[in-house]
N, C-alpha and C positions, 0 to 999 in steps of 0.2 A: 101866669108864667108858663114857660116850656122848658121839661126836664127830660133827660138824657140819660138812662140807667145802663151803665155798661155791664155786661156779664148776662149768662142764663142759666145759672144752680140755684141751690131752694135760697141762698143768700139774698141772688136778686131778685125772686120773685119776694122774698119777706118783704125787701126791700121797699119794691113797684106798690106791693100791697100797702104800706104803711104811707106812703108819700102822699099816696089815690085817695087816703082820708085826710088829707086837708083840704080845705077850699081854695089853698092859691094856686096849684098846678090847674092847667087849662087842656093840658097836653101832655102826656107822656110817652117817650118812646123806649123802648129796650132792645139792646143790642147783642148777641143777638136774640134773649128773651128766650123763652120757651113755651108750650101750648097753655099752662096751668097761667102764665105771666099772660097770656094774649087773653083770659077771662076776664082778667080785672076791669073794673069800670071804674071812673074818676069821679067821687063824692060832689065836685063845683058843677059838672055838667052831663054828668052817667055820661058820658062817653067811654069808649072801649080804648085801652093801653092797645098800642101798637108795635109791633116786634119788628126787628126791621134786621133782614137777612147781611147785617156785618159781624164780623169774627170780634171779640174781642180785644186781640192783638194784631189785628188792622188801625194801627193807629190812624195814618193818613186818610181813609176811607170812613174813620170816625171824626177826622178834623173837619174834615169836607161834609159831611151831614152835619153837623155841628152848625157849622159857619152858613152852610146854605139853607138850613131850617129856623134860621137865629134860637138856635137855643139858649135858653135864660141860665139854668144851671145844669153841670153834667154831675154826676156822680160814680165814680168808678168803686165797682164792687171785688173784682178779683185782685191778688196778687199780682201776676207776671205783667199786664200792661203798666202797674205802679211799678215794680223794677224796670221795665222799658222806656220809663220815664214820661208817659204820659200826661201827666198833670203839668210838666214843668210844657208839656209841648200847645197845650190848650192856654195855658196862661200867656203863654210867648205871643197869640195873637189876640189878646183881651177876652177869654172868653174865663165864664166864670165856672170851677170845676171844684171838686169835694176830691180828698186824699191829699195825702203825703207826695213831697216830690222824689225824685230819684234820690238822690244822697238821701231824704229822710226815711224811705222805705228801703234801703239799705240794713235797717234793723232787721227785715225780714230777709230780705234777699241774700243776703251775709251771714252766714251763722256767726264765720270767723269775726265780722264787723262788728257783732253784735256783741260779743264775748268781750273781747278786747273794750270796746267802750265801755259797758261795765265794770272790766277791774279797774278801770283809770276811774272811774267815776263813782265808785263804794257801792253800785249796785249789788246786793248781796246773790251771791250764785255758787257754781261748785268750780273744784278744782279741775284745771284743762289744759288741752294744750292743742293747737293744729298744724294740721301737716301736708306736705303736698308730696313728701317720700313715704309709699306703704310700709317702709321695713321701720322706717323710727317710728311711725303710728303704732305697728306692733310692738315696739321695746316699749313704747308708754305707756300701752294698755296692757303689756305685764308687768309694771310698776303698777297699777291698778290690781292686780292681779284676776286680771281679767274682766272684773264689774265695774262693767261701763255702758258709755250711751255712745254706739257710733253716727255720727249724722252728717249725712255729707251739707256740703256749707253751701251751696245753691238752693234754690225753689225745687220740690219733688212731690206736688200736692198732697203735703201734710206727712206723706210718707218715708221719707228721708231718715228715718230714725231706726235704727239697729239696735235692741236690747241685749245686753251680754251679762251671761253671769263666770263666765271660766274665759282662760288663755285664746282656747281652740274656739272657740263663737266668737272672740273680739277679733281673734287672725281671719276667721272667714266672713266677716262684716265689713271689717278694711278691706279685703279682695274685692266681695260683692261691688262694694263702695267705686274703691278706685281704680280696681283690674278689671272687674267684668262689666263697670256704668252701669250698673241694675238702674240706676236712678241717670242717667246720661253725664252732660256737662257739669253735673251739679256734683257731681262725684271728684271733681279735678284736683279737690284740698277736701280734708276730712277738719271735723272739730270731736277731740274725746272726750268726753266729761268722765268725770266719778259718779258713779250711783250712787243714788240717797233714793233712801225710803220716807214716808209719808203719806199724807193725803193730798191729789195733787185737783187743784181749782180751778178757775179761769176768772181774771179778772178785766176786765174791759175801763176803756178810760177816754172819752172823747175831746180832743186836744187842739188848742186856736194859735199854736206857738208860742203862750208863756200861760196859759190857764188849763187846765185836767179836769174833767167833769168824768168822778168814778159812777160808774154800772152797780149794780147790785150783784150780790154774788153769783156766782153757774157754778156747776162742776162738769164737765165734758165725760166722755167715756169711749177712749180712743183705739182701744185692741175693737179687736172685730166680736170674740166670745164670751160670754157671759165668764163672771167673777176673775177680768179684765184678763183672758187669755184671749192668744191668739194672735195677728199681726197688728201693725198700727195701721188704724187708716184715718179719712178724713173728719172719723169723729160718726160715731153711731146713735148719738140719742145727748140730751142734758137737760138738765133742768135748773131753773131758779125762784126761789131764794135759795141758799145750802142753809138749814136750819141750827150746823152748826157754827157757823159763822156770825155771829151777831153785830149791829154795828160798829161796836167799838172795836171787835175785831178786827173786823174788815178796812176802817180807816187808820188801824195800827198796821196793817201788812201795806195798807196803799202810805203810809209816811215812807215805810219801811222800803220802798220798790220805788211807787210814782216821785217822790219829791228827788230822791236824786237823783232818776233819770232826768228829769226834768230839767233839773239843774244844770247835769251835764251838758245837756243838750242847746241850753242856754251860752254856757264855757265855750261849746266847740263850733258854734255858730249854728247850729240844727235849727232849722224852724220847722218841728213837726204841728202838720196842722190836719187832722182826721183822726183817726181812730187806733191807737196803742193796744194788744192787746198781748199781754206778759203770762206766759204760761207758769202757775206757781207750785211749788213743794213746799207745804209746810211741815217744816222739820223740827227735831226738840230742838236744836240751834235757832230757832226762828224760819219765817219764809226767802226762799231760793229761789231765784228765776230760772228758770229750762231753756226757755228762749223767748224769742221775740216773735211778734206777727203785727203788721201794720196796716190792718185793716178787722172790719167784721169778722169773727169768728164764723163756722157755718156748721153745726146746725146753731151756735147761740144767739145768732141773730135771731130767728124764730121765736126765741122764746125771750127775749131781751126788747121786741119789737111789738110784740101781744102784751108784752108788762108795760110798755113806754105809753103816757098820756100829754105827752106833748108831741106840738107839729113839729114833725121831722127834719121839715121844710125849713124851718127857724132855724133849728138847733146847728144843723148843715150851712147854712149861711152866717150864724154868729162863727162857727168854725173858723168858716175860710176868710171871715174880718178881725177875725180878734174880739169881739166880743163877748164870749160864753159868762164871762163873770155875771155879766146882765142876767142870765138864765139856772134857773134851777130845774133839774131835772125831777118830773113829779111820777111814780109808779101807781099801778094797781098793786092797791094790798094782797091779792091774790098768787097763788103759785102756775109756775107754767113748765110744763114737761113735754120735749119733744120725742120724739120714737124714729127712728130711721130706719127706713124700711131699702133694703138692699138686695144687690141680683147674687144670686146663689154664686160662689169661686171666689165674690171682692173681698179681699182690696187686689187677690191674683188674678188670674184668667177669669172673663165671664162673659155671660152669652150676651146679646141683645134683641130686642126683637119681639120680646114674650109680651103678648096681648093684658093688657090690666083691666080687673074687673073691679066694681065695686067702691070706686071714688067719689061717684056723687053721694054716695048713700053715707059714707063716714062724712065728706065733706056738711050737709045736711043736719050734723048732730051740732043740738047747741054748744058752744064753749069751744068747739074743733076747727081749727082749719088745718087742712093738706096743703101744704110747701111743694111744688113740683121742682126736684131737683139734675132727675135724667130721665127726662120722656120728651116723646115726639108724638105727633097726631097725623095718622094715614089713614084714608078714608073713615073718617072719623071716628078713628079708634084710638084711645092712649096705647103706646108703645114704652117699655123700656129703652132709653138711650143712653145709660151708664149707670157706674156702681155702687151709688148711691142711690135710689131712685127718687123716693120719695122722704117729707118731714113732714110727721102728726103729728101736730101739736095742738096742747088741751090747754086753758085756763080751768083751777078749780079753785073753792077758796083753800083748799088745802093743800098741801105737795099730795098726800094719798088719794084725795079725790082727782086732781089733775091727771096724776097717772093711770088711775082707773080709767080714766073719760080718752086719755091715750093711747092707751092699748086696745081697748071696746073698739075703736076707731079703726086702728091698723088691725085688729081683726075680721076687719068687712074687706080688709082690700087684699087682693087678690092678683098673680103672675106666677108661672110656673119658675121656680128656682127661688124665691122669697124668700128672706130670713130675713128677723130683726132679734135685737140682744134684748131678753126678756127680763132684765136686772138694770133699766135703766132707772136710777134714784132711789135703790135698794140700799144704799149707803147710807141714806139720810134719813131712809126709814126704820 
């Protein structure tokens, strides 16, 4: 068969990479991929993944490759084309595609959508309200007395989120928000929650429109600076198992969250079909959901896709029939820790451009692979091309080995401006 991987961050090269070791893809393409995704070789015939210069939110220009390469399955990896309603545009002319359609990726696209369907439907979360006048966001968030989470309620790669602890941080987060568009269009209506404290997770759940196949657990680590200071951005490092999460934990939080979303979703006619991914607070009240994201996490695909011992290829397909029941999801007993290695200024201002050394040589270490997340290849040199650059990611049999074999790794590699958060899975350890 011929697959179709839309996106080029370390999500969809994890992606390309995992698909390339089953034996039924014949052909893979990625859209528009990146140089680490143009490495991969395909497990049925070593052939080489092909990256093919379309935007990812070229929908029309992805219809038309699609239709004229007959591709067998597409898989869409990012956000924004799923809010643009991609999936529902490839179905419309028989073609067969992975994700959620417009209304069901709405969880993500919508803070305010997402919120709202929750309290109708007992998904347990915090106290809120949204608004599209800055002066009554303000009178709410000093009913909160200030400890709040401002977020503007469109797509803002990950970043959309304003932490407040006083009056004067929640009034200048509303501005930011919806006077000055730090985050653009996405700022038009805010959503405020209440802060709660806890330990906050990540649980993954891959969904056929009435069946959930939950993930094993992650913990993400979304500020930029070690011991979780600093801005939010798209996630610096995680790892899975969380050690302290045990089974029965973990399917007490997924009754507690998955079943009656599910349910809901069921009531309001939702046919989500792809990948749920509920950001959680576990609180002494129980687990709260943050929000919604309806697709792969990124970096947790990395380390959710080096643990997965099934064909991809399967799982993606029972998805988009309805089948999943048929299928059990089987893991490596093993831990996996990924390291995000980033350009010096992100998630603010940062350069691009800085030459990378020292990729094949981590790549090369057993148990490692490098995720290329923002680089480009000029006279065949890796290049930084955003703020993320890179995912190391280690299998060990331990969580402390994996992160050792992690680090070891992203210390051979090399760009001027580099940082990575050297406390990823220090919680669990």
């Amino acid at each position: 068969m011929k697959i179709l991987v839309i996106g080029g961050g370390g999500r969809e090269h994890t992606l390309v990479w995992k698909l390339a070791q089953s034996l039924r893809p014949t052909k893979i393409w990625c859209a528009p991929g990146n140089p680490g995704i143009a490495k991969e070789t395909l497990k049925s015939n070593n052939s080489t993944v092909e990256c093919v210069e379309i935007g990812a939110e070229n929908i029309n220009s992805l219809l038309e490759f699609a239709r004229n390469n007959k591709v067998d399955l597409t898989v869409v990896g990012p956000d924004n084309p799923l809010a643009m309603g991609i999936v529902d545009k490839f179905q419309n002319i028989g073609l067969q595609v992975w994700g959620p359609t417009q209304q069901a990726a709405q969880f993500e696209s919508s803070k305010i959508f997402a919120q709202e369907f929750m309290d109708r439907n007992g998904v347990p979360t915090m106290k809120s309200a949204s608004f599209k006048d800055s002066e009554k966001a303000k009178t709410f968030a000093s009913q909160l007395g200030g400890k709040c989470a401002v977020k503007a309620d469109g797509l803002a790669l990950g970043k959309g989120v304003l932490i407040c602890n006083s009056n004067d941080e929640a009034n200048l987060a509303i501005e930011q928000i919806m006077t000055d568009r730090t985050f653009g269009d996405a700022g038009t209506s805010v959503l405020i929650q209440e802060l709660i404290t806890g330990m906050e997770i990540s649980l993954h759940a891959l969904c056929d429109g009435k069946t959930a196949k939950l993930f094993p657990s992650s913990q993400d680590h979304k500020r930029a600076l070690e011991n979780d200071l600093g801005l939010n951005t798209g996630g610096m490092g995680t790892y899975s198992p969380v050690p302290f999460l045990k089974e029965d934990k973990l399917s007490e939080i997924a009754s507690a969250v998955i079943e009656p979303w599910l349910s809901g979703c069921a009531r309001e006619g939702i046919d989500f079909r792809g990948m749920i991914y509920p950001g959680i607070m576990l609180t002494d009240e129980g687990p709260k959901v943050l929000e919604f994201n309806a697709r792969f996490g990124d970096p947790e695909t990395q380390i959710y896709l080096t643990r997965l011992q099934n064909d991809l290829v399967d799982l993606f397909e029972a998805s988009i029939n309805g089948t999943l029941d048929e299928h059990e999801l089987q893991w490596t007993e093993q831990s996996a820790v990924c390291v995000v290695i980033a350009s010096g200024g992100y998630p603010s201002n940062y350069e691009k451009g800085k030459v990378i050394s020292g990729l094949e040589d981590a790549d090369a270490i057993p148990g490692v692979k490098v995720f290329h997340a923002g680089t480009k290849m000029v006279n065949g040199e890796f290049l930084t091309a955003g703020g993320r650059v890179l995912g190391v990611t280690a299998l060990g049999d331990n969580l402390l080995l994996a992160r050792n074999l992690a680090y070891e790794a992203a210390a051979m590699i090399n760009f001027d401006g580099a940082f990575i958060r050297k406390d990823i899975a220090a919680k669990a350890l």
